[in-house]
N, C-alpha and C positions, 0 to 999 in steps of 0.2 A: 624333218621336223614334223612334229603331229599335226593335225589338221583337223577343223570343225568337224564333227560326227553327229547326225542325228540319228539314230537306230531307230527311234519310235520318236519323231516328230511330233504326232499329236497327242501323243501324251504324257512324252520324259523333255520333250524340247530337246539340248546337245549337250556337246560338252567341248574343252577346247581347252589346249595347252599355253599358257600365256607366258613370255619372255618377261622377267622382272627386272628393271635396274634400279640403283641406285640406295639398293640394301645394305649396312653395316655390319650389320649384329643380326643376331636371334631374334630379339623384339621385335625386328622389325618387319620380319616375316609373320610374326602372331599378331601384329597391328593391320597388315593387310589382309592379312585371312580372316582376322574380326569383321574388317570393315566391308569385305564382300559378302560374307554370311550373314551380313544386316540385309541384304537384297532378298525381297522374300521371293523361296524357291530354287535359291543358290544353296550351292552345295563345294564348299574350298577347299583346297590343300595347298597350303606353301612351301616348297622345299628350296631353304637357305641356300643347299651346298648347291645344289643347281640350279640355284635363280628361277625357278620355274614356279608356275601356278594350275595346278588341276581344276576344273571349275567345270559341273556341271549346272545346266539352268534350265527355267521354263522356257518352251517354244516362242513363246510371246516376248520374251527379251533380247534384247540385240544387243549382239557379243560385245559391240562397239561402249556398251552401258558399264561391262565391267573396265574395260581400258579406265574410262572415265574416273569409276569410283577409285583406281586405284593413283590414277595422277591426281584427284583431291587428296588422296591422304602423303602426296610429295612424293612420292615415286614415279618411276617411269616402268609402260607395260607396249607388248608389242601384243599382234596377234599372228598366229603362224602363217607364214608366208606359203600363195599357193604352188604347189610340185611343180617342177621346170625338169625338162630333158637334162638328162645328167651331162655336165661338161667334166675338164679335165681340173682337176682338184687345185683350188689357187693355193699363194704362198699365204698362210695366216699373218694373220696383222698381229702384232706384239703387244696386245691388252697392257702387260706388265710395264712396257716403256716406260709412260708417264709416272707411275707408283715409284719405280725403281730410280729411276731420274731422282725424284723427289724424296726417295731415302737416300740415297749417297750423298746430294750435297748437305741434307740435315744432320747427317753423320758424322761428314768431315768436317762441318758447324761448329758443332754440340763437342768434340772429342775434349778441344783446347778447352772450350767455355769449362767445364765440368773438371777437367786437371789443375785449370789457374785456381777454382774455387776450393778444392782439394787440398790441396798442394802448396802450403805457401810459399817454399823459396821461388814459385814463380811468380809470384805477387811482385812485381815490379812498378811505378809509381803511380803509372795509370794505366792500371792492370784492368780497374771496374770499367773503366769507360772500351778497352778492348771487347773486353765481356757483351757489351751491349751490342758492340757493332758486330760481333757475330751471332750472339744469339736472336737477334730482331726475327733475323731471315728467317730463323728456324720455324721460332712461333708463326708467322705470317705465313710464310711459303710453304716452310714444311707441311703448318696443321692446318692449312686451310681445308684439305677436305674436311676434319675436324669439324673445323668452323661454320664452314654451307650447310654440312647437316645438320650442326644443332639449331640453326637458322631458320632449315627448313623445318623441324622440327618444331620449334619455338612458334611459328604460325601457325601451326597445327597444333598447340597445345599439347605435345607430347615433350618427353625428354629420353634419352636414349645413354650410350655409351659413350656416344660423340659428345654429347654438350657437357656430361664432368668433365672430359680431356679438353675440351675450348671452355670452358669457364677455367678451371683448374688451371690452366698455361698462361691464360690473359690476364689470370689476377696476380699469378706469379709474376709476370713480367708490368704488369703494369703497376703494382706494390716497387718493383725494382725500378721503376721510371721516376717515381715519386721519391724514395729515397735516393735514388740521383740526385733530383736535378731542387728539388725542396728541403732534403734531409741531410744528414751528415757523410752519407754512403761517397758521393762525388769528390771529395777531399781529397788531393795529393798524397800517399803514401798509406792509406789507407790497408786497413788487413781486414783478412778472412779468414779468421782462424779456424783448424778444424780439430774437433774436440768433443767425446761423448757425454760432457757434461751440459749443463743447462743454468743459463747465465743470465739476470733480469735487468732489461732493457726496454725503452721506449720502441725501439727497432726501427728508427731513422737511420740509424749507421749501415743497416742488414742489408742485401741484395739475395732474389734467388732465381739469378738467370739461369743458373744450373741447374737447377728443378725444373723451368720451364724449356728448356732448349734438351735436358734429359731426358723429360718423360713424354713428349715431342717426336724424338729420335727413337724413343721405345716402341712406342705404339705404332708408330710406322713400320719397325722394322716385322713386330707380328702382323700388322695388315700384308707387307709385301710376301708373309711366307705361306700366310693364311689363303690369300690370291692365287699364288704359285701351286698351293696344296691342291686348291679345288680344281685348276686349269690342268692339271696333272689326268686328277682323278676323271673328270670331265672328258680328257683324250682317252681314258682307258675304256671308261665303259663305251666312248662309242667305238670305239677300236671294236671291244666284244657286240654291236649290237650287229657291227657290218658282218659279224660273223654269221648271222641268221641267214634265214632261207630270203630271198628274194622273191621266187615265187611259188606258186602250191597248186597241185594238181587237184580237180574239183569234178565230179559227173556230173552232167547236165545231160538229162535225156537219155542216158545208159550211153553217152561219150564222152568221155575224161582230157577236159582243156587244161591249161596252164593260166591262171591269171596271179596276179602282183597280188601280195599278201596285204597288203592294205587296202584290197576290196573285198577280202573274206568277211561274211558275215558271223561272227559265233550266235 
């Protein structure tokens, strides 16, 4: 991993590769890189697919000053961790687990919810209230990442990708909670008909757990592959960086050492 550089201390200060979490979308790497190029003297780059932040700054600021700015704007930043004797390469931890976990059961959720609303000969008498007991989980468990980000977001006055997919699901399922349990939707024998026409209604009868437990299980399913994309690409390019030299032959004094290319001066 990179490591603080200061080439010319008193007069460029350094520069220094920052670990980013807790990124979504695009936005939200041009919302951090805004917010650090408000520091006067900084100098940002944000890059999405690898979570990473380029930043150089004046000698006078302490690296610790950007972590900072960047957990007030709801994120999480590391700083690169100092070089350690190489040991023998551990088993990587599975990032993916928890995503993946958290789409399959929203999948297996969401399949029935979305077929019974579909589909009427399975509309059986208390079809809607099955509906509900599986799609709850979905909205809650499934979108909770969803949901912390626009949260986080929401305190910081910003809005993102995540808080249409959490407003958009809550209001679906929570319109569908109200037509339960206030409106005509809860009724024994109750239908859901499906039909490309358009039909004028108070919309007490209506439910749209299948919208919210749908789009829920969607967006999931492009975070988990979007995830896997980057953790992919991630392994390759450093697969190609280990290809590099290690170390580089240098003259010093008209005698030619070997030192670690990350004390080359260019």
């Amino acid at each position: 991993m990179a490591s603080i550089t200061d080439d010319k201390p008193s007069a460029t200060g350094g520069s220094v590769e920052l670990s980013i979490g807790g990124m979504t979308c695009a936005s939200c790497a041009n919302r951090i890189e805004r917010k650090l190029n408000k520091l006067e003297g900084v100098s940002a780059t944000v890059n999405y697919a690898t979570e990473k932040a380029k930043v150089t700054f004046p000698v006078e600021l302490d690296p610790q000053t950007l972590v900072a700015e960047v957990e007030k704007a709801g994120y999480t930043a590391r700083l690169p961790e100092p070089p350690r004797p190489e040991q023998a390469p551990e088993e990587p931890e599975d990032e993916l687990a928890p995503l993946r976990t958290r789409l399959i059961v929203s999948v297996v959720l969401a399949v029935p919810v979305i077929a019974m609303a579909m589909i009427p000969p399975l509309q059986f008498t208390y079809w809607q209230w099955l509906s509900l007991t599986l799609a709850a989980p979905v909205v809650v468990y499934g979108g909770l990442p969803f949901h912390r980000a626009a949260w986080t977001n929401l305190r910081h006055g910003t809005a993102t990708m995540d808080t249409l997919v959490s407003l958009g699901t809550i209001a679906a399922l929570g319109w569908s909670l109200w037509a339960l349990f206030l409106g005509d939707a809860g009724v024994p024998g109750m239908r859901h008909g499906f039909d490309l026409t358009i039909a004028r209604s108070d919309g007490s009868g209506n439910i749209y757990l299948e919208a919210a437990a749908g789009v829920t299980a969607f967006i999931l399913a492009g975070r988990y592959f979007e995830a896997r994309s980057k953790r992919r690409a991630g392994a390759a390019l450093r697969a190609l960086l280990e290809l590099g030299a290690k170390d580089v032959a240098v003259l010093r004094d008209g005698a030619e050492v070997r030192i670690p290319t990350g004390d080359l001066a260019v």
